[in-house]
Residue frames as a rotation matrix with the C-alpha (Angstrom) as fourth column:
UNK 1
-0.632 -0.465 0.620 149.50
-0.773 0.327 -0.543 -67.27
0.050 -0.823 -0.566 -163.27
UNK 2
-0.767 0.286 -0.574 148.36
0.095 0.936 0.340 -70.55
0.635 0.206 -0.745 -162.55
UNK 3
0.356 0.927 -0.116 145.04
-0.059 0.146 0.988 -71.63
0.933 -0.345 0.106 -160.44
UNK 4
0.735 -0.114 -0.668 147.19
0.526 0.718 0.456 -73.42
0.427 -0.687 0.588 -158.23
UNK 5
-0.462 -0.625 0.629 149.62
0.544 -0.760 -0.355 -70.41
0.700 0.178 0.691 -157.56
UNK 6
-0.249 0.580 0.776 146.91
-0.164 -0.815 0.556 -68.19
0.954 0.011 0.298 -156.77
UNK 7
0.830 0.486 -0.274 145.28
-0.171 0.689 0.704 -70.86
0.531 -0.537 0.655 -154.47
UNK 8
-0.045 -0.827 -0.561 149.21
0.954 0.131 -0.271 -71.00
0.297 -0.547 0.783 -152.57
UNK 9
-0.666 -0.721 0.190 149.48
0.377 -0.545 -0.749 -67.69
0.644 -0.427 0.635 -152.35
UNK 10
0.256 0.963 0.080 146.29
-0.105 -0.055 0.993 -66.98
0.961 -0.263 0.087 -151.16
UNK 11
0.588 0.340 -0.734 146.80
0.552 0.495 0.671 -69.58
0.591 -0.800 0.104 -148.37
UNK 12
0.029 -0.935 -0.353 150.27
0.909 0.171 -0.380 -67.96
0.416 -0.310 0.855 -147.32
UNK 13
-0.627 -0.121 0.769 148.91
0.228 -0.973 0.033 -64.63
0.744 0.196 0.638 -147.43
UNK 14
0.532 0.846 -0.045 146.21
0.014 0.044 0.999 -65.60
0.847 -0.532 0.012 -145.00
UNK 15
-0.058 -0.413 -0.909 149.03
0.836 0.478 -0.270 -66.50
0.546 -0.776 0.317 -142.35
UNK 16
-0.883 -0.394 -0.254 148.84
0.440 -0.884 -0.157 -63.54
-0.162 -0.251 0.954 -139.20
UNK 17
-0.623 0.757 0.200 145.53
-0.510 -0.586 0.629 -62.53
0.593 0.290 0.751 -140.25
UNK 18
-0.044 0.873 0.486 142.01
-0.947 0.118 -0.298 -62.81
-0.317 -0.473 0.822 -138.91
UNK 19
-0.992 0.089 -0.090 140.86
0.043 0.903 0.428 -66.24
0.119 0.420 -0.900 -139.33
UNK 20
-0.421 0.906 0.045 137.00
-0.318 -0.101 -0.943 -65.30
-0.850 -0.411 0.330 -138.76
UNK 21
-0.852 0.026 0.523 134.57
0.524 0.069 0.849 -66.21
-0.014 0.997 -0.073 -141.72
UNK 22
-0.851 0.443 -0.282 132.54
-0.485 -0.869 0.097 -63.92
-0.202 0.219 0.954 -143.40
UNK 23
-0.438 0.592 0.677 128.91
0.701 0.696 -0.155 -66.05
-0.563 0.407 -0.720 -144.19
UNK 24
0.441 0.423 -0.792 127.73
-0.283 -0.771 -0.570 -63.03
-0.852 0.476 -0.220 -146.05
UNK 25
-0.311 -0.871 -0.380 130.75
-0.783 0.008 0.622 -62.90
-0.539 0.491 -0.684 -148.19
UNK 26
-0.897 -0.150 0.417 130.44
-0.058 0.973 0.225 -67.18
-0.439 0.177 -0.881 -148.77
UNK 27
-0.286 0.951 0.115 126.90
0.337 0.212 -0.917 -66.77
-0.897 -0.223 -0.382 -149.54
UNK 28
0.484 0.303 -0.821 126.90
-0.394 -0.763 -0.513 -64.27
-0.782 0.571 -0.250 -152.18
UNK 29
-0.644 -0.690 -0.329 130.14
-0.733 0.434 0.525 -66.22
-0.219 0.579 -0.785 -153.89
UNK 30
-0.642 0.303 0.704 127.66
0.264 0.950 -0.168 -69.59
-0.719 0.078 -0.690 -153.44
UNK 31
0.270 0.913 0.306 124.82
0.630 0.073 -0.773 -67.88
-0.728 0.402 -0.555 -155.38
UNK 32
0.402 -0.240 -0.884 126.88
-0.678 -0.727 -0.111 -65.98
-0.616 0.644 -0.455 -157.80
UNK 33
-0.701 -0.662 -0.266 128.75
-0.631 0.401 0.665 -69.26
-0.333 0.634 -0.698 -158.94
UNK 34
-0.354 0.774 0.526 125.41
0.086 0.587 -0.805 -71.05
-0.931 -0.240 -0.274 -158.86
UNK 35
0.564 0.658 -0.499 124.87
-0.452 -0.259 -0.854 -69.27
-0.691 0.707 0.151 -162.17
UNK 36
-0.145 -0.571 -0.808 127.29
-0.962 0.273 -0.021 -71.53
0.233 0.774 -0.589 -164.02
UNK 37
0.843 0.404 -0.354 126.18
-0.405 0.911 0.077 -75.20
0.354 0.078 0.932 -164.74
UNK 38
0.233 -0.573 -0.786 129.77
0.277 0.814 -0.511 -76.72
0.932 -0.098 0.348 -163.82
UNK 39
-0.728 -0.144 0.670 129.17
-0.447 -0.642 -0.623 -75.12
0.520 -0.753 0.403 -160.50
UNK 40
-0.115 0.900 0.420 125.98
-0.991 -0.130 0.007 -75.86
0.061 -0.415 0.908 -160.00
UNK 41
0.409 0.148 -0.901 126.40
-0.252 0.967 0.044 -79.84
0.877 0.209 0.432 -160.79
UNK 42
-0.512 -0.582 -0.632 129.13
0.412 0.479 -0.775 -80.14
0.754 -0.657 -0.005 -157.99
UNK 43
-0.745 0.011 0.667 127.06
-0.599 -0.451 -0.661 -77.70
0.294 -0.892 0.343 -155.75
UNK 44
0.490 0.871 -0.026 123.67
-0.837 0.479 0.263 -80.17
0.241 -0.107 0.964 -156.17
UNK 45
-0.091 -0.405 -0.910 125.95
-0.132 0.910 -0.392 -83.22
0.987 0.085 -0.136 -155.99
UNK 46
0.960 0.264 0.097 125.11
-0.147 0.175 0.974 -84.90
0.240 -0.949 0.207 -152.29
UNK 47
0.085 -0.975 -0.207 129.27
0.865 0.175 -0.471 -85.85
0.495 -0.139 0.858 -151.98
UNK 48
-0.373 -0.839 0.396 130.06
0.843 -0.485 -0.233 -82.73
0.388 0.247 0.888 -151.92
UNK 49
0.217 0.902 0.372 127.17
0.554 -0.428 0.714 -80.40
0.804 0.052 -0.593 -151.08
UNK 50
0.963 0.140 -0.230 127.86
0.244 -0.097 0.965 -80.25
0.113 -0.985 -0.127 -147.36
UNK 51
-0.357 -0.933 -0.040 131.52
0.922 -0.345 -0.176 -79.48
0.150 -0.100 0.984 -147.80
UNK 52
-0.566 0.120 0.815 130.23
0.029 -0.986 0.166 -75.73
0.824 0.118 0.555 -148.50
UNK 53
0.647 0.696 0.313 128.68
-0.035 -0.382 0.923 -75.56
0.762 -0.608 -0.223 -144.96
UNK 54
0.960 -0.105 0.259 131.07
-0.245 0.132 0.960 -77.44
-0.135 -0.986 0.101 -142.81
UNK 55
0.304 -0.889 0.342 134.79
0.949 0.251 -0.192 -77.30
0.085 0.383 0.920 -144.72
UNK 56
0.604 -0.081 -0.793 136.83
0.261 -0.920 0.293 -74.28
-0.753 -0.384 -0.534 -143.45
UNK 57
-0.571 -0.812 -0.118 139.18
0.236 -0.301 0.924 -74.71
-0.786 0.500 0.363 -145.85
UNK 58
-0.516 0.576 0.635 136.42
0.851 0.262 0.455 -74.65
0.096 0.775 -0.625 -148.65
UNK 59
0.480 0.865 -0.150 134.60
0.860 -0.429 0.277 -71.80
0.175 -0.261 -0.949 -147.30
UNK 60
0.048 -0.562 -0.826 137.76
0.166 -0.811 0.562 -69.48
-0.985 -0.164 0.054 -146.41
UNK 61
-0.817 -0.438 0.376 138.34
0.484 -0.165 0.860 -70.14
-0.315 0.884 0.346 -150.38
UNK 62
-0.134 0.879 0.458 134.48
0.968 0.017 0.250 -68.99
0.212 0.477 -0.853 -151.07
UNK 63
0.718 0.516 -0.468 134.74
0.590 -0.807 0.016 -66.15
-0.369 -0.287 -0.884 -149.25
UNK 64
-0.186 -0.605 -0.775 137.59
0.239 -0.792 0.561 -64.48
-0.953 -0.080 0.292 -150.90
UNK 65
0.459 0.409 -0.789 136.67
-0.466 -0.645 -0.605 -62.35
-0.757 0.645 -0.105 -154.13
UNK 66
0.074 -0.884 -0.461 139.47
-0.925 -0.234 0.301 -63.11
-0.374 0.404 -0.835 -155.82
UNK 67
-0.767 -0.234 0.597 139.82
-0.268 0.963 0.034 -66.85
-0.583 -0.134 -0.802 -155.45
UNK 68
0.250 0.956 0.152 135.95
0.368 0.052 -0.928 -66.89
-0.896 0.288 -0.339 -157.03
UNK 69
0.326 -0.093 -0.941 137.11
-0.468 -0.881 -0.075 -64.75
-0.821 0.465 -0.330 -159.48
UNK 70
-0.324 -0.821 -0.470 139.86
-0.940 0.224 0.257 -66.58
-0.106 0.525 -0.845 -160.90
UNK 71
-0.419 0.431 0.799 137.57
0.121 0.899 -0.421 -70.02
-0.900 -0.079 -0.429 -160.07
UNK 72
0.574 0.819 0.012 135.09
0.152 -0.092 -0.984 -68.48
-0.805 0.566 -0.178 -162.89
UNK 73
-0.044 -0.574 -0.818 138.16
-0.999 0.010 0.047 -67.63
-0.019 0.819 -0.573 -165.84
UNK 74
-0.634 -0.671 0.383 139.33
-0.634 0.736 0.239 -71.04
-0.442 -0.091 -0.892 -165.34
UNK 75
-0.796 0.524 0.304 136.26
0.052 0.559 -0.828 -72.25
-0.604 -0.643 -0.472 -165.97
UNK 76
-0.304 0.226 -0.926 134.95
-0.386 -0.917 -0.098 -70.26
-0.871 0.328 0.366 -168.32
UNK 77
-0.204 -0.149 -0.968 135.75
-0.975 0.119 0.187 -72.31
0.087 0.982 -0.169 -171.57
UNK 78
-0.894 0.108 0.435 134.80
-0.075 0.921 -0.382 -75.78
-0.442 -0.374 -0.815 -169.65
């Protein structure tokens, strides 16, 4: 399945549910992807940095397992 798939159903699947975020959760994803240099360039990058604090839509995607998951295959061979 595509990225972008995943990253639809995701969103659709969210409808009806809790909308809290987890900052545990977002944390652990931030410093687990932190170990991959094409992570880490966009996470140092001042643009973009602050998204990951103050973008819900960015953060709901950090905090699900999955979404990380499939962020790091994709990525993988970059």
């Amino acid at each position: 399945m595509s990225l972008l798939f995943e990253i639809l159903l995701y969103i659709f699947d969210s409808f009806g549910k809790d909308h809290s975020l987890d900052t545990r959760k977002i944390d652990q994803h931030i410093k687990e992807l932190n170990n991959y240099p094409w992570f880490k360039v966009i996470y140092d990058d001042e643009k973009y940095h602050k998204l990951f604090f103050v973008n819900r839509t960015v953060r709901k995607y950090l905090q699900g397992k999955f979404c990380v998951r499939e962020s790091l295959k994709v990525n993988r061979h970059k």
